[in-house]
C-alpha positions in Angstrom: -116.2 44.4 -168.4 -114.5 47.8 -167.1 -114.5 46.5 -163.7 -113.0 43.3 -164.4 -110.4 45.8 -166.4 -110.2 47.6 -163.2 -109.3 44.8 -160.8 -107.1 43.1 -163.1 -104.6 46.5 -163.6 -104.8 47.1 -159.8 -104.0 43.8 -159.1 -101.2 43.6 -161.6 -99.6 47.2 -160.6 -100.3 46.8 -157.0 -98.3 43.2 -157.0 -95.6 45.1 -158.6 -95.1 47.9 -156.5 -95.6 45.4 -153.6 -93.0 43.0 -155.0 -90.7 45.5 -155.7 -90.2 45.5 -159.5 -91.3 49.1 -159.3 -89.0 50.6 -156.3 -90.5 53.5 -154.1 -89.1 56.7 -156.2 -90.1 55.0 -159.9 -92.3 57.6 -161.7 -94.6 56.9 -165.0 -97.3 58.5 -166.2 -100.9 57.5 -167.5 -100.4 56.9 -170.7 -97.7 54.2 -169.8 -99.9 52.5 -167.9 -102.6 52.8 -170.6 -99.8 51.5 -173.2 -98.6 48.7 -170.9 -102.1 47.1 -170.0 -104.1 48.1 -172.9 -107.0 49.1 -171.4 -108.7 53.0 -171.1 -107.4 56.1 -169.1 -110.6 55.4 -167.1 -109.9 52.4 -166.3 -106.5 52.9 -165.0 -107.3 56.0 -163.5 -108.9 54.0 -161.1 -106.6 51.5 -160.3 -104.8 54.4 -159.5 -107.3 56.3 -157.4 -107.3 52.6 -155.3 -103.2 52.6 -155.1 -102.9 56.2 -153.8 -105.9 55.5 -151.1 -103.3 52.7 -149.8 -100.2 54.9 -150.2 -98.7 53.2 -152.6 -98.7 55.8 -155.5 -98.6 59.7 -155.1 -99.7 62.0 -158.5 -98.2 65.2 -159.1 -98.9 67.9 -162.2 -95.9 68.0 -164.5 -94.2 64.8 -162.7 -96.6 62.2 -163.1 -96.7 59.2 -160.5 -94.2 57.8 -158.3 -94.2 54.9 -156.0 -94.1 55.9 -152.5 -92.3 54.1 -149.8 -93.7 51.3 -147.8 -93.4 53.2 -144.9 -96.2 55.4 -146.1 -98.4 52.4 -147.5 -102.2 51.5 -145.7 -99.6 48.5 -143.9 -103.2 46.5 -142.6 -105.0 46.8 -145.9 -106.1 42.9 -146.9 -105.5 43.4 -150.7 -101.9 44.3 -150.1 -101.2 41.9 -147.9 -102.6 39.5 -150.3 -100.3 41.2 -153.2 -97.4 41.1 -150.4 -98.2 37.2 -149.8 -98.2 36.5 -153.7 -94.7 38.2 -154.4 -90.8 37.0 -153.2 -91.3 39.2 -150.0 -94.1 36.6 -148.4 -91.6 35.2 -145.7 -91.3 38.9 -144.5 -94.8 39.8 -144.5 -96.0 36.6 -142.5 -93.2 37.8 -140.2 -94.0 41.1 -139.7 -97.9 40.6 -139.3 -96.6 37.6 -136.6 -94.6 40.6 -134.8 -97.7 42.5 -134.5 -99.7 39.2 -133.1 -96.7 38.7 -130.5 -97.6 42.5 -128.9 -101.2 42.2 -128.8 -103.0 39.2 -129.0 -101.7 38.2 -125.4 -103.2 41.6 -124.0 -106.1 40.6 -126.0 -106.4 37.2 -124.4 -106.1 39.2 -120.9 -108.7 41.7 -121.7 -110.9 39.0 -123.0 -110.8 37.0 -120.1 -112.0 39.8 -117.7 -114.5 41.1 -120.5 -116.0 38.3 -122.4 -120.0 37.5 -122.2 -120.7 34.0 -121.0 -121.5 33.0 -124.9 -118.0 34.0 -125.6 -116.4 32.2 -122.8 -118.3 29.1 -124.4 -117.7 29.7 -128.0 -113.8 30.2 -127.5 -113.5 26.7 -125.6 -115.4 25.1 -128.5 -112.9 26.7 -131.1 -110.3 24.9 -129.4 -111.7 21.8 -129.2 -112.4 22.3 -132.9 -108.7 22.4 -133.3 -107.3 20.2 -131.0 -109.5 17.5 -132.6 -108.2 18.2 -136.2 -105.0 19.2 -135.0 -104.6 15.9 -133.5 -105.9 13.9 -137.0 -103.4 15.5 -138.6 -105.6 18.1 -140.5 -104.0 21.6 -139.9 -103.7 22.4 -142.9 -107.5 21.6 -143.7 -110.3 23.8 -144.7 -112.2 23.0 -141.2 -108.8 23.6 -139.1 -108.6 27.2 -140.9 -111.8 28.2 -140.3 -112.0 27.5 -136.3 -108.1 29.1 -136.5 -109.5 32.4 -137.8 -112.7 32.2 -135.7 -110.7 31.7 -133.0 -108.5 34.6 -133.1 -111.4 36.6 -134.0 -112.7 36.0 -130.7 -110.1 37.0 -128.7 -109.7 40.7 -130.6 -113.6 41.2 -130.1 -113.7 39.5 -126.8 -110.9 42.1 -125.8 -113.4 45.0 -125.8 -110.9 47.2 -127.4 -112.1 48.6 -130.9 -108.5 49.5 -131.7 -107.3 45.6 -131.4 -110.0 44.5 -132.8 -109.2 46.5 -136.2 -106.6 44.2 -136.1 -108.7 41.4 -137.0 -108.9 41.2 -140.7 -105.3 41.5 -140.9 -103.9 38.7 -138.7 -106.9 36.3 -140.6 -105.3 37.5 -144.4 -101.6 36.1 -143.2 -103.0 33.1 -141.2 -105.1 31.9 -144.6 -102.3 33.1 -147.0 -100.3 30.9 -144.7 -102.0 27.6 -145.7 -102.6 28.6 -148.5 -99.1 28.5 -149.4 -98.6 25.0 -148.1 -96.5 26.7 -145.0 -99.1 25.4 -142.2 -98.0 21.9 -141.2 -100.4 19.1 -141.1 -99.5 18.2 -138.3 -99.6 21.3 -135.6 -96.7 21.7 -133.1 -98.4 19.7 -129.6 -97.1 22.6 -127.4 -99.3 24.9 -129.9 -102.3 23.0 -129.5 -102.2 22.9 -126.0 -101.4 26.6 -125.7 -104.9 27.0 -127.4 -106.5 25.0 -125.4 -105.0 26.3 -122.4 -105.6 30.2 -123.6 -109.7 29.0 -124.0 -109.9 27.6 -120.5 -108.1 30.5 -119.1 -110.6 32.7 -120.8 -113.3 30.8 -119.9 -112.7 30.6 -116.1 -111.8 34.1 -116.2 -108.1 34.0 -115.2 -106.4 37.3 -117.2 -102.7 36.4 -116.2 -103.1 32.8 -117.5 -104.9 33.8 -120.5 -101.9 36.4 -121.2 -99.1 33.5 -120.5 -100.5 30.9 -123.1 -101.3 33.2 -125.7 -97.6 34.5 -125.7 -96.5 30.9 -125.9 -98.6 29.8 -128.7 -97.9 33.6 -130.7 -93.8 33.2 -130.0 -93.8 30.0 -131.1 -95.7 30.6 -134.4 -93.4 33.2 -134.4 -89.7 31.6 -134.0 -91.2 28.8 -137.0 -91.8 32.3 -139.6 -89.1 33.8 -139.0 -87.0 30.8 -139.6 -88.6 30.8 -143.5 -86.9 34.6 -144.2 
């Protein structure tokens, strides 16, 4: 029961602070957040504990807690993008996470095409097969298009070789699935998308880093231009 208590006060506060309602600079103490969600001083103390890990709250003797900026918040942490993808700001945050794709996913696709094992080479073309066939039935916003989406992407940060990209990985997947799941992925993918994919795969596959690069900038500024078009 106390860790239910506990995820259900940091998800509540941490949508707040993410959302805005509480603006960097607020301060409140302990007992208002024991007054406010009724639960212990243990349990919120470690909701808090969580929300000053991720930046989002600093505690001081005598002042209590105060929001922090978002500068200073844990920007690739999953649980607040998720918080940042449930609140008014969503358009933003698929934007900004899209930003991040656009600078290094085509490096990615050029490092993976020099470094990838033969497995990998294989595996990546199959992915986008997987979504040029649903793409093309009109199922991009299925279950089954997500999943080879996410794999997909996947693949090209850990095909890259470069631990540092790759951290980027849990990131990019949170937007792309918060994506569909707010009925923003169209059913019916953009052709020149699709065929970006498939054209990023083959250049992987075949080893051919400047072709890799090209697509995977097509297929990223496209997605792109549609997200920011939603802010």
């Amino acid at each position: 029961m106390a860790q239910a208590s506990h995820g259900s006060v940091l998800d509540a506060l941490g949508l707040r602070i993410a959302a805005g309602e509480l603006a960097p600079g607020t301060v409140f103490t302990l007992a208002d957040l024991e007054a406010r969600y009724a639960v212990s001083r243990t349990v919120i103390r470690e909701a808090v504990r969580v929300l000053e890990s991720m930046g989002m709250l600093a505690s001081r003797r005598r002042v209590g807690l105060t929001v922090r900026p978002p500068s200073e918040w844990s920007a690739l942490n999953t649980r607040l993008i998720g918080w940042q993808l449930a609140s008014p700001r969503r358009a933003q945050q698929i934007v900004v996470v899209n930003e991040m794709r656009s600078a290094i996913e085509p490096i990615a696709a050029r490092l993976a095409a020099v470094r990838g094992s033969d497995v990998q080479r294989a595996e990546i073309v199959r992915l986008a097969a997987e979504l040029e066939k649903h793409g093309q039935a009109g199922r991009g916003a299925s279950e089954a298009y997500l999943s080879a989406d996410v794999a997909f992407h996947d693949l090209i940060l850990d095909m890259s070789g470069n631990l540092m990209l790759a951290a980027n990985k849990a990131a990019i997947a949170a937007v792309i699935t918060g994506r569909t799941d707010l009925g923003l992925t169209p059913a019916d993918p953009y052709e020149e998308s699709l065929h970006n994919h498939v054209q990023t795969a083959a250049a992987i596959a075949r080893g051919d880093a400047e072709a890799a690069e090209h697509h995977t900038r097509r297929y990223v500024d496209a997605v792109l231009s549609e997200v920011r078009a939603l802010v």
